[in-house]
Backbone bond lengths (Angstrom), bond angles and torsions (degrees), N, CA, C in turn:
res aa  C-N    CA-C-N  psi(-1)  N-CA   C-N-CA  omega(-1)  CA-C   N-CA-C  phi
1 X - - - 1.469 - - 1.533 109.31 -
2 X 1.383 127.26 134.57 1.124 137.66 179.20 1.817 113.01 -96.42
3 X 1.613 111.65 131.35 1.708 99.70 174.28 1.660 100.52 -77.01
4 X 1.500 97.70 159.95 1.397 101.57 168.98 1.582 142.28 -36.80
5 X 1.300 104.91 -27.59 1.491 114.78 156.76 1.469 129.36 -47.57
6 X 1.330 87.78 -63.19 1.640 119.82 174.07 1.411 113.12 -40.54
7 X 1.207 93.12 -57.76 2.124 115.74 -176.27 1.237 93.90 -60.27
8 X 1.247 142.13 -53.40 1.384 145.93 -152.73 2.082 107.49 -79.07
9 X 1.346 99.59 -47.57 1.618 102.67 174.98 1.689 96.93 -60.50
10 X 1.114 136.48 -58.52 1.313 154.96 -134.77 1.282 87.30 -76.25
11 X 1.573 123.65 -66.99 1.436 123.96 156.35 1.612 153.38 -49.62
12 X 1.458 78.35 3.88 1.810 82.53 -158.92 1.270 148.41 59.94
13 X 1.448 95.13 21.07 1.685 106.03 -168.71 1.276 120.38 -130.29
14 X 1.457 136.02 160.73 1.293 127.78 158.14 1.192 140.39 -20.08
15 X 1.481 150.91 145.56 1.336 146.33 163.81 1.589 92.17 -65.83
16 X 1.451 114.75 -69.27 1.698 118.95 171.02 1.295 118.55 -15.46
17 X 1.426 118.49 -62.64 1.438 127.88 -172.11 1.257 105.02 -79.36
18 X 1.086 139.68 -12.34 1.795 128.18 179.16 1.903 78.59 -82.35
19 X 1.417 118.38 -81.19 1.479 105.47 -174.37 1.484 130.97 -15.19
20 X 1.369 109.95 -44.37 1.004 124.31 -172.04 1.687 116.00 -76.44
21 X 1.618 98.57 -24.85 1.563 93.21 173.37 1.579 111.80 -92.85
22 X 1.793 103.16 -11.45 1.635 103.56 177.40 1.516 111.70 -66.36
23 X 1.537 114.26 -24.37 1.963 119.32 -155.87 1.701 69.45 -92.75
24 X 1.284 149.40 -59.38 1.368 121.96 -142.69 1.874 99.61 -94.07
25 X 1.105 115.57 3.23 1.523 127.33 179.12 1.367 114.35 57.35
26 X 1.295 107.00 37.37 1.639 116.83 153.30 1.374 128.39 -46.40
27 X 2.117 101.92 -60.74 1.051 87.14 177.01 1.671 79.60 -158.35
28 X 1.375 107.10 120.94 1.406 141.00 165.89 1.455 141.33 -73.75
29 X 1.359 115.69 123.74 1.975 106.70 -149.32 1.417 87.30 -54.78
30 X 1.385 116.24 -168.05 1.383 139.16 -155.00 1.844 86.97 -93.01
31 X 1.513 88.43 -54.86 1.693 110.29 -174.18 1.151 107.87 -144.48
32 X 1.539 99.86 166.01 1.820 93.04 -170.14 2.115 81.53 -130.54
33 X 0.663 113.84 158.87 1.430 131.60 -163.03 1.716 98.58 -102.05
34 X 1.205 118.36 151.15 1.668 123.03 164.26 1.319 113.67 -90.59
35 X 1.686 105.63 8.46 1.709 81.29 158.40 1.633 110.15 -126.73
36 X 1.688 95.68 29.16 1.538 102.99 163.62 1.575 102.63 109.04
37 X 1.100 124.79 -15.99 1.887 120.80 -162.44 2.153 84.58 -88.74
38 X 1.628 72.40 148.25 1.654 78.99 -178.50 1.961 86.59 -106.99
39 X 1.179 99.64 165.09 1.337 107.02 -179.04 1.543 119.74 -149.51
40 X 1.437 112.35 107.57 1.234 108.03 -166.58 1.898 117.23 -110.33
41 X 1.814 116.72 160.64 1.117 113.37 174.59 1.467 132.69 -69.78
42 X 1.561 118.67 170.95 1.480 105.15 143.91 1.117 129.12 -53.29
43 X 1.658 125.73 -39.83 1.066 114.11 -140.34 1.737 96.45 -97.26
44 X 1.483 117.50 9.28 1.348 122.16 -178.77 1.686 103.50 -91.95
45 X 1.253 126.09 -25.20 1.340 115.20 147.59 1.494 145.33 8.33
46 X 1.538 103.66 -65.38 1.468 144.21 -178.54 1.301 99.08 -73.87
47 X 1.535 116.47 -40.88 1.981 91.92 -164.59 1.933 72.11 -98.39
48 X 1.120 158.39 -0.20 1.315 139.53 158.64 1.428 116.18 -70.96
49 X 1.066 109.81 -18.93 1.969 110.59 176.79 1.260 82.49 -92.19
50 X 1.278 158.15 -75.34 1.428 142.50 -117.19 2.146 86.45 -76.85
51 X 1.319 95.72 -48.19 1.698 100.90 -166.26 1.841 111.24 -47.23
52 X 1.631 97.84 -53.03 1.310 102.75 173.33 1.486 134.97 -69.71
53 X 1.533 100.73 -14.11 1.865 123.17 160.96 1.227 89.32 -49.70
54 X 1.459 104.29 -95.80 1.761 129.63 -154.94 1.681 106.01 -34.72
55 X 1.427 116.00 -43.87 1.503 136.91 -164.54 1.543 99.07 -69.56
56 X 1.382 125.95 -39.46 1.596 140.62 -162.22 1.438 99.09 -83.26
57 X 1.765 111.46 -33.89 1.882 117.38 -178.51 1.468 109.75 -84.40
58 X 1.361 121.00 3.69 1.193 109.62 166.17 2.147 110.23 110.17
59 X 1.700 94.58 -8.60 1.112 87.55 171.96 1.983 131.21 -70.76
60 X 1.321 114.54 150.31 1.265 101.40 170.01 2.199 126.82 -79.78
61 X 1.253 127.10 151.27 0.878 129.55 -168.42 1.764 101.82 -42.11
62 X 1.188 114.15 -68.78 1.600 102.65 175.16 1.803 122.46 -52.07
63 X 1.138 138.78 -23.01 1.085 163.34 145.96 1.764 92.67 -25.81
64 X 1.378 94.50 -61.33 1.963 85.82 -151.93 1.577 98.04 -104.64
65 X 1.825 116.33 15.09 1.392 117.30 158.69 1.169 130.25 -87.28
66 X 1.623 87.81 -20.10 1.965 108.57 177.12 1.775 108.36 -69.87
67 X 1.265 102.28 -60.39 1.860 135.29 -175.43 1.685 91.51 -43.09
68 X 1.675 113.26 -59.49 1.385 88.91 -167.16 1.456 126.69 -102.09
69 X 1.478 102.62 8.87 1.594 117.99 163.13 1.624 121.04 -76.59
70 X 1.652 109.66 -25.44 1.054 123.88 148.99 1.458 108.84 -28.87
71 X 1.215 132.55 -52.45 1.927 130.34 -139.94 1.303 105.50 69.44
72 X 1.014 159.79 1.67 1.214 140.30 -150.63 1.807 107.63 -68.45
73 X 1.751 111.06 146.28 1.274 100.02 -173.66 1.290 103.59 -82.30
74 X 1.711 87.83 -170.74 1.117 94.40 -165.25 1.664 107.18 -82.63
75 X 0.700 164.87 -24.32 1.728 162.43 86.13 1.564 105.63 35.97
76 X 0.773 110.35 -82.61 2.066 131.38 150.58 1.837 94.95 -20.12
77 X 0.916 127.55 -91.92 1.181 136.77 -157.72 1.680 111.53 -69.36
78 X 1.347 104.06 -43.10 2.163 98.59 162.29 1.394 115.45 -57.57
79 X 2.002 110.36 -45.45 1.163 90.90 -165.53 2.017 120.67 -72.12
80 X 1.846 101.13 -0.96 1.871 119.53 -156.19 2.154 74.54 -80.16
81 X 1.469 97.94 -36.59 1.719 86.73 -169.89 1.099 105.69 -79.46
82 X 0.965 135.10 -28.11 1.996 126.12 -152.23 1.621 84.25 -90.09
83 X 1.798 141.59 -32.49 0.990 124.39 -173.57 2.055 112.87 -76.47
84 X 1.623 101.38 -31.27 1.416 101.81 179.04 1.787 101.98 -68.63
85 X 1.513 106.82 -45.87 1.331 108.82 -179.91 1.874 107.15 -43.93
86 X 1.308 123.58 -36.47 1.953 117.20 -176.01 1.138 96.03 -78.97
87 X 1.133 132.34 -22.51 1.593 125.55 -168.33 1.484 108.74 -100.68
88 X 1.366 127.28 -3.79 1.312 129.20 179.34 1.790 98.09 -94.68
89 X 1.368 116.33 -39.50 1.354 131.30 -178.78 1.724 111.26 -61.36
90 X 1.167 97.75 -35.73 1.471 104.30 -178.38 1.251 115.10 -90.05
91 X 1.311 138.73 -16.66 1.290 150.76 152.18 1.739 103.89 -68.14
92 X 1.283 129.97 -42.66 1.063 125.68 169.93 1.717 112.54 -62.08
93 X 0.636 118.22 -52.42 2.045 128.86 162.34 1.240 126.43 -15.68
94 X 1.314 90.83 -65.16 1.824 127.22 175.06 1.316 115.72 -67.38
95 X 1.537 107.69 -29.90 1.388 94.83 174.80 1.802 100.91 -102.81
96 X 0.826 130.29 23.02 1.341 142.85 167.39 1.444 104.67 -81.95
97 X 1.546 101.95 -64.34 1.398 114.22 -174.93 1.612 105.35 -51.24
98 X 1.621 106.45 -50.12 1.835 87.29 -164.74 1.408 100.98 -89.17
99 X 1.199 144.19 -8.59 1.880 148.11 154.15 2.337 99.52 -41.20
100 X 1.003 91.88 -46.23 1.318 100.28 -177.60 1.643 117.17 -64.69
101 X 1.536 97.85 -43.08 1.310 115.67 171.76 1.175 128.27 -64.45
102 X 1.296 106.01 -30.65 1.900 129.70 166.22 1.341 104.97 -61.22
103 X 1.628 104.53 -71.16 1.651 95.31 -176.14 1.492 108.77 -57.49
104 X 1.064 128.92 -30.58 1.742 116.95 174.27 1.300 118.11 -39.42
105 X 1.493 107.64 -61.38 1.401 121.25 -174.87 1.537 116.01 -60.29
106 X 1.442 107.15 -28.66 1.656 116.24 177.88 1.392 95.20 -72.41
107 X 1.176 141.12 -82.67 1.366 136.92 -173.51 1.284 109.98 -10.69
108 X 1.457 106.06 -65.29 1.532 111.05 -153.79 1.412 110.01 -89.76
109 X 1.261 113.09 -15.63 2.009 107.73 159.73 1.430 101.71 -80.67
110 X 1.568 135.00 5.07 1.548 129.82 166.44 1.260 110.79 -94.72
111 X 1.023 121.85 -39.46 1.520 135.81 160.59 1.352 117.60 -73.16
112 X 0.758 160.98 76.39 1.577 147.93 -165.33 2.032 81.05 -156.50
113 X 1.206 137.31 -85.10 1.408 111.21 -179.41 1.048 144.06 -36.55
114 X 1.541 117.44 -1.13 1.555 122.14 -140.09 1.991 95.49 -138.84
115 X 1.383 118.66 -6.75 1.638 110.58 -176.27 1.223 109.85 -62.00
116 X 1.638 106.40 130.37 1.311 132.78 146.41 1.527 114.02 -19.43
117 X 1.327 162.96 106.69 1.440 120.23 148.78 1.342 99.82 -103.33
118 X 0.919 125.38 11.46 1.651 115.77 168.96 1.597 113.78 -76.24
119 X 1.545 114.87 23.91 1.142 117.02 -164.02 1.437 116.05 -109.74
120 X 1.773 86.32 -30.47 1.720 117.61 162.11 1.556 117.11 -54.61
121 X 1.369 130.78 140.12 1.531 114.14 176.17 1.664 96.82 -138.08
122 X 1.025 135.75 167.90 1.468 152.30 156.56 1.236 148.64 -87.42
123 X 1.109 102.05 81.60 1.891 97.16 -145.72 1.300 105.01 -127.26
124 X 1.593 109.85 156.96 1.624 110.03 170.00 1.533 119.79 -84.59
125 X 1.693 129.02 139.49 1.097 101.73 -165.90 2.128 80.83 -124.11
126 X 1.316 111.86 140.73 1.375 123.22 -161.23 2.186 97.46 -72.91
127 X 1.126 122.38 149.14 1.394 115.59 166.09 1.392 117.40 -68.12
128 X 1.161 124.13 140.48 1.646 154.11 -178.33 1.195 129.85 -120.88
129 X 1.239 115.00 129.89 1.681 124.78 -166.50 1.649 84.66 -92.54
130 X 1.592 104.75 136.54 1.688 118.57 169.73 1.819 110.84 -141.59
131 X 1.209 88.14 130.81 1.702 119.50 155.53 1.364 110.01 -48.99
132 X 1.195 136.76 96.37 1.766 118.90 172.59 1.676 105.07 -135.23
133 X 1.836 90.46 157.76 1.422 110.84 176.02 1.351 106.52 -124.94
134 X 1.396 135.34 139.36 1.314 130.92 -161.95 1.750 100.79 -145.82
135 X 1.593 94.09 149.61 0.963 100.66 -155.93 2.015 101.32 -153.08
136 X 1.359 120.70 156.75 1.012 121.88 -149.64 1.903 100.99 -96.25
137 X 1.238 139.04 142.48 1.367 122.47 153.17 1.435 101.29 -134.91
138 X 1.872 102.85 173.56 1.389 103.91 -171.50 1.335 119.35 -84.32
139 X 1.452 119.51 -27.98 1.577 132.91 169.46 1.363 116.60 -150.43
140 X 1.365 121.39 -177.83 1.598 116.07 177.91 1.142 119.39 -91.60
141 X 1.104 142.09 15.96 1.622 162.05 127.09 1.324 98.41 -20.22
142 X 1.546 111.22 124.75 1.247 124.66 168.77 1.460 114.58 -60.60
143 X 1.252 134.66 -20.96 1.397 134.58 165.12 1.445 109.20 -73.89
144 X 1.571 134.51 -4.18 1.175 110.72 -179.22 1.063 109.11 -122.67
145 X 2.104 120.40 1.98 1.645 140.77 -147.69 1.406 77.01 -106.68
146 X 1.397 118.22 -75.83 1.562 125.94 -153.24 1.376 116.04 -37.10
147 X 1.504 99.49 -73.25 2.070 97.27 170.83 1.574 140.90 -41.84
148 X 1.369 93.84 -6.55 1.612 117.69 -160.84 1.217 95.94 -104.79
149 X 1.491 116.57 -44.96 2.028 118.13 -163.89 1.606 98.60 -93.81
150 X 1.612 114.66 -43.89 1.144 122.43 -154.31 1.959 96.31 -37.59
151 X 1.134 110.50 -86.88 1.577 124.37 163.22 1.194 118.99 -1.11
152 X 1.270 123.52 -47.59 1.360 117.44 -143.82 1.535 93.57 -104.98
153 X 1.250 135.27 -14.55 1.631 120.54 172.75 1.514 111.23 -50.74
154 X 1.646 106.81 -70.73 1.282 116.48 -176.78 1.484 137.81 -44.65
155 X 1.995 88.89 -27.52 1.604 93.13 173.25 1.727 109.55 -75.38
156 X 1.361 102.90 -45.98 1.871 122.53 171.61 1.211 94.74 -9.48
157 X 2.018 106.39 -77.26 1.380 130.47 -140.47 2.048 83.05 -72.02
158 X 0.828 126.18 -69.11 1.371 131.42 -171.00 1.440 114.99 -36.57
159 X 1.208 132.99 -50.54 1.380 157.66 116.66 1.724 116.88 4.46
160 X 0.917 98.33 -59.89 2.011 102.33 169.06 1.326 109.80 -93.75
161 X 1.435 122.47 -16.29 1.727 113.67 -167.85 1.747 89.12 -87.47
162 X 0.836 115.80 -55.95 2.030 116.27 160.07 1.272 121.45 -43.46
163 X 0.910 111.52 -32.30 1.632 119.32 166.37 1.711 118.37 -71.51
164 X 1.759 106.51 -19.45 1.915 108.16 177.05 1.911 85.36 86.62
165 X 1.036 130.20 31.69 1.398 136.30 153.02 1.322 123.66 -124.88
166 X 1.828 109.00 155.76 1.787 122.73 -173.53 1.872 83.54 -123.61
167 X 1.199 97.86 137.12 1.386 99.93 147.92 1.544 126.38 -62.92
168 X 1.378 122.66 156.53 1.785 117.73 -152.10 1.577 91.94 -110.43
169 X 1.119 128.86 10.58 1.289 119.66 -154.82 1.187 117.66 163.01
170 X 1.286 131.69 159.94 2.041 131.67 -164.71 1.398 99.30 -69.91
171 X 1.622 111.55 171.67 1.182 112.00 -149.49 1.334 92.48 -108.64
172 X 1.659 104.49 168.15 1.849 99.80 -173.56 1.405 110.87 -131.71
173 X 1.138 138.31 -179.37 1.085 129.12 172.65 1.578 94.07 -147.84
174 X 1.804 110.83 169.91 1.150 110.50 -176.38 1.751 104.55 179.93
175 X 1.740 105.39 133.90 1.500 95.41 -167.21 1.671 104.43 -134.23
176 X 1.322 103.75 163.11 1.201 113.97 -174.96 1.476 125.79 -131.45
177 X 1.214 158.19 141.49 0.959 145.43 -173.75 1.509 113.12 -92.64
178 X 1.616 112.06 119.75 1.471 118.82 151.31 1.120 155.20 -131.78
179 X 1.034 155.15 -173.21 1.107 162.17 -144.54 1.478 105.65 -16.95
180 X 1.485 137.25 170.34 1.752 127.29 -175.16 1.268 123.09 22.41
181 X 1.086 135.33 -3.98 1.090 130.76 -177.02 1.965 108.86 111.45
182 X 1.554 111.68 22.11 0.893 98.07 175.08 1.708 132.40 -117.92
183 X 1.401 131.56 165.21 1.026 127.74 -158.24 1.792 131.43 -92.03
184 X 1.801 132.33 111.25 1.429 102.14 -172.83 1.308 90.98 -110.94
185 X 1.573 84.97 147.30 1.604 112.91 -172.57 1.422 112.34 -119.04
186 X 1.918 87.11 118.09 1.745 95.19 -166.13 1.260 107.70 -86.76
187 X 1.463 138.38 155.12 1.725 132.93 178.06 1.227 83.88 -130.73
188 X 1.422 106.81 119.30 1.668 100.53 161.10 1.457 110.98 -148.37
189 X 1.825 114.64 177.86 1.055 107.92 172.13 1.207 102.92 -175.78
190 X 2.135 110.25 133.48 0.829 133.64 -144.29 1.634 124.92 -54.66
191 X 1.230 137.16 135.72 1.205 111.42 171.32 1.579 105.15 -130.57
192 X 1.588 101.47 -155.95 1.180 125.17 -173.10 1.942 118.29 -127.13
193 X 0.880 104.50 103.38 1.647 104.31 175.80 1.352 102.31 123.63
194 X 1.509 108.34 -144.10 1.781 112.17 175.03 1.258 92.98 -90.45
195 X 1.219 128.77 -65.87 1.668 112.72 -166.17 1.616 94.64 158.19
196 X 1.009 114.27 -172.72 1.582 111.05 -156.43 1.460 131.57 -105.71
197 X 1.403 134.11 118.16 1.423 139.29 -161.92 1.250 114.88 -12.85
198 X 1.131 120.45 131.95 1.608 113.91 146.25 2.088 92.46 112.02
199 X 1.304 107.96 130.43 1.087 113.39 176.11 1.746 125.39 -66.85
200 X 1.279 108.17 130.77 1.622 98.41 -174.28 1.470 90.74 -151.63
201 X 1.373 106.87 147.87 1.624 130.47 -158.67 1.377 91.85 -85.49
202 X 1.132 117.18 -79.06 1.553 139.50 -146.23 2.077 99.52 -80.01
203 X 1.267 113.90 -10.89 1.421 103.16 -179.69 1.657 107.71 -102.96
204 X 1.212 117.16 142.17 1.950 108.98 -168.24 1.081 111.29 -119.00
205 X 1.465 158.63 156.92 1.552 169.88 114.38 1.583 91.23 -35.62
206 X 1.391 109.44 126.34 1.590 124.94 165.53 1.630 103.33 -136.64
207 X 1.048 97.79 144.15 1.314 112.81 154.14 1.600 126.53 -125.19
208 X 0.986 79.01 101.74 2.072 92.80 -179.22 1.330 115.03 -74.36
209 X 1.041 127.92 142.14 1.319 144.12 -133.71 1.769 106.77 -98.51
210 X 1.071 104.75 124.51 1.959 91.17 165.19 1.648 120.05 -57.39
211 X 1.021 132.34 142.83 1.340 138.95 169.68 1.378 117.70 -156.23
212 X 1.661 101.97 171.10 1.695 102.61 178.09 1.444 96.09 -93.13
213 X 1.357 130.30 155.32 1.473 144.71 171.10 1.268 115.13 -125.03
214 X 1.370 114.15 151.50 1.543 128.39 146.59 1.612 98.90 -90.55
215 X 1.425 85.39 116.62 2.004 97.57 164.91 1.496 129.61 -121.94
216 X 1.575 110.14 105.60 1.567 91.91 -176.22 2.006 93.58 -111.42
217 X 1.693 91.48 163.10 2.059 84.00 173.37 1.329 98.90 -113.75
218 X 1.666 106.75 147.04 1.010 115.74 169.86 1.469 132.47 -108.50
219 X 1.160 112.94 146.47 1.659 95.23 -164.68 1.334 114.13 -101.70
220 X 1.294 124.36 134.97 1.892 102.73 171.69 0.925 101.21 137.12
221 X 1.421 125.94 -164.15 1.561 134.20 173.88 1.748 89.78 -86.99
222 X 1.526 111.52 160.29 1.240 113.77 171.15 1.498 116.06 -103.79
223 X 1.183 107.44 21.22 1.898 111.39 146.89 1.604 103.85 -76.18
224 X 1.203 128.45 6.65 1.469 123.09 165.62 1.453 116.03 -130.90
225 X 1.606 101.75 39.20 1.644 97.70 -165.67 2.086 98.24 -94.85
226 X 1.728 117.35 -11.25 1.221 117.23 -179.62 1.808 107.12 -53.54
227 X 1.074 119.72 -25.07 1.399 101.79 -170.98 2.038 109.46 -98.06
228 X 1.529 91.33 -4.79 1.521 84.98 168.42 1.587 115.14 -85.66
229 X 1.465 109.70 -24.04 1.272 113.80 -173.80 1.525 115.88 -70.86
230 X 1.228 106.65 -38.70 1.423 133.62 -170.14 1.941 85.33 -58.82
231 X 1.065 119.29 -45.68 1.385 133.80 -175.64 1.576 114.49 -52.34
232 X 1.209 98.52 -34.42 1.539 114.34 -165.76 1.455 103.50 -106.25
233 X 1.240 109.74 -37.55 1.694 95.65 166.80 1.289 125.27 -76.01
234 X 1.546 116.64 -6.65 1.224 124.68 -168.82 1.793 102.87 -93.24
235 X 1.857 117.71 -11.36 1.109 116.97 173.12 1.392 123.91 -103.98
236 X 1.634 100.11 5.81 1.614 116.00 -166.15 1.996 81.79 -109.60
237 X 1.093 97.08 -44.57 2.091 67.85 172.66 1.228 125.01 -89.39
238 X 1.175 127.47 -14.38 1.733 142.09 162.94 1.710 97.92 -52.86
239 X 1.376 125.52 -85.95 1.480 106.38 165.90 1.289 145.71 -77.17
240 X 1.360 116.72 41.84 1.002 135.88 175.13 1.469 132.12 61.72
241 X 1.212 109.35 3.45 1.590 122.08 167.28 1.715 125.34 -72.36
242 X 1.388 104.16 152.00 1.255 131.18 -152.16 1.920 101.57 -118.99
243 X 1.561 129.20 111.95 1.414 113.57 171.17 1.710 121.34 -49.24
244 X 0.913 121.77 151.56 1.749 123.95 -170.15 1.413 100.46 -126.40
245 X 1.194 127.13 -19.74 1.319 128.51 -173.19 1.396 130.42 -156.21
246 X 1.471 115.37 -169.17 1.503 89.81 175.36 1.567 126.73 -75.24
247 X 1.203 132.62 170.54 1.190 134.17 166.89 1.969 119.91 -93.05
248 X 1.552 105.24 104.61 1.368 81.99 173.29 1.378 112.80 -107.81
249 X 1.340 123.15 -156.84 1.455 142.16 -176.80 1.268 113.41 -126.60
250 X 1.338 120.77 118.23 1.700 112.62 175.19 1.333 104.94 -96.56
251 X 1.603 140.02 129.11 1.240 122.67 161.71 1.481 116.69 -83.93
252 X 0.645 117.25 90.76 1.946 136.70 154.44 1.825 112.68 -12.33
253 X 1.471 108.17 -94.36 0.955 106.83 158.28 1.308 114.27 -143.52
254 X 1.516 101.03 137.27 1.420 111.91 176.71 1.780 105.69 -133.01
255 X 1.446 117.16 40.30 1.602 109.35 -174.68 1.416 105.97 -91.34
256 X 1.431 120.46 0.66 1.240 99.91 168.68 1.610 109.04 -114.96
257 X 1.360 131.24 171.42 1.557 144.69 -126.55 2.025 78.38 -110.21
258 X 1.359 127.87 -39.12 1.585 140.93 169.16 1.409 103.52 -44.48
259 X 1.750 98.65 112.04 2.284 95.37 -171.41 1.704 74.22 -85.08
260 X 1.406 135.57 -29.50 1.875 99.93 178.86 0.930 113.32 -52.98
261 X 1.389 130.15 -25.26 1.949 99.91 -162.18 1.586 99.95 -105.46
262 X 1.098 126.06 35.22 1.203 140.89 150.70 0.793 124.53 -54.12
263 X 1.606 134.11 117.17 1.505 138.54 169.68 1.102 130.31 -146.41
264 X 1.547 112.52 115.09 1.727 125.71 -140.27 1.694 93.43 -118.97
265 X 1.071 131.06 101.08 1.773 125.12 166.38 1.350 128.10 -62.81
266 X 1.307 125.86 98.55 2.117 118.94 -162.21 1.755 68.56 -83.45
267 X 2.038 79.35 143.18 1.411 99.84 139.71 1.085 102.39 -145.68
268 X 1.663 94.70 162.34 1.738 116.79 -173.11 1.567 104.80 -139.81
269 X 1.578 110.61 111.46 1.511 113.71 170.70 1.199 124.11 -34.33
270 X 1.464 152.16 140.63 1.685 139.99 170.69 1.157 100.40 -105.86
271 X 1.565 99.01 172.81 1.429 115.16 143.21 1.355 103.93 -160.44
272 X 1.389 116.89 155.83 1.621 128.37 164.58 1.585 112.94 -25.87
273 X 1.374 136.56 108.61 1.514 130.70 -178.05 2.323 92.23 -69.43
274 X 0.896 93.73 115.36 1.650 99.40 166.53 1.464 132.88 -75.23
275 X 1.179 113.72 -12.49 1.311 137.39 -165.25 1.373 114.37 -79.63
């Protein structure tokens, strides 16, 4: 039998917190002594790791009195963690994503006196036959773009290489606004011919249109693409132009796994603002 001290090194935990699970009867010495020392087992260990698991994933103390009065095995009980464990990870993500989104927005209210627009250029970009997979998001917020596009390259590319096709050229993306206010998100990438053997529902033949553009590139991950844009709208009302079409994204290069050496070119169709 171990005194409470003992139990607590052995466990890794507080003297406090064993008390604290004795007053709510979590987990109770083995024996408690008549001259007051509580005294606990080895084999009470086990329901002290499971308590301090469950307690570490976010469960509450009644939460992980229910779970382990249950019995549940131990099979039972890895797989109750490994599922809170994806869902704790993915909440961790998300707040990555909008922490990222913060510093975006900080940048570019620090920058906001200081844009380049000589960075912007005007160019004709020729029409292109594209491979695309499309897919729905809730707004153009990189928290609602990313999860939606991320996916859909690899299936694209997977999709034409089964088909006895290479894409001809970097991949593009391109969005549109529908219905409620929500967003479809095209993944495509350019090819050559009609498009690739074998019938498939969900993959389309486009032909995207020639037009004149404003094109600036951006470098980086595109959780920092608000201050390039901000760039480009700031050269589309300076010369007086108006968007005409959709806006896509060319990715340039992205072959290495480094989101710095990333470099994505927005373009946005013009026209003369008349107004």
């Amino acid at each position: 039998m171990f005194t409470i001290g003992d139990f607590a090194r052995l466990g890794q935990v507080s003297v406090r917190m064993l008390r604290h699970y004795d007053a709510v009867g979590l987990l109770r010495p083995d024996r408690a002594e008549s001259n007051g020392y509580r005294l606990y087992g080895a084999h009470q260990l086990a329901r002290l790791n499971r308590i301090v698991a469950l307690k570490d994933l976010g469960f509450t103390l009644e939460q992980v009195g229910s779970i382990i009065d249950d019995e549940l095995s131990p099979d039972e009980l890895r797989g109750m963690l490994r599922l809170r464990r994806a869902n704790l990870q993915a909440e961790v993500a998300a707040a990555s994503a909008r922490l990222a989104g913060v510093e975006a927005r900080l940048r570019l209210i620090e920058s906001e006196n200081g844009m380049p627009l000589d960075e912007v250029q005007l160019k004709h970009v020729a029409a292109i036959r594209v491979a695309e997979l499309t897919a729905v998001a809730d707004g153009y917020d990189p928290d609602s773009i990313t999860p939606v596009i991320t996916p859909l390259f690899p299936e694209l590319h997977g999709r034409l290489t089964a088909g006895g096709m290479s894409p001809a050229g970097p991949a593009i993306a391109y969005y549109e606004t529908d219905r409620d206010s929500a967003v479809l998100v095209h993944a495509a990438f350019p090819i050559s011919g009609d498009g690739p053997d074998g019938a498939d529902d969900e993959l389309r033949i486009v032909d995207l249109p020639a037009a004149e553009v404003a094109a600036i590139v951006h470098h980086g991950p595109m959780a920092g693409v608000l201050s390039t844009l901000q760039v480009l709208a700031a050269w589309l009302e300076a010369g007086g132009h108006q968007p005409a079409g959709l806006h896509r994204e060319v990715y340039l290069n992205y072959a290495h796994g480094d989101p710095d050496t990333w470099a994505t070119e927005l373009q946005v169709p013009v026209r003369k603002d008349e107004r």
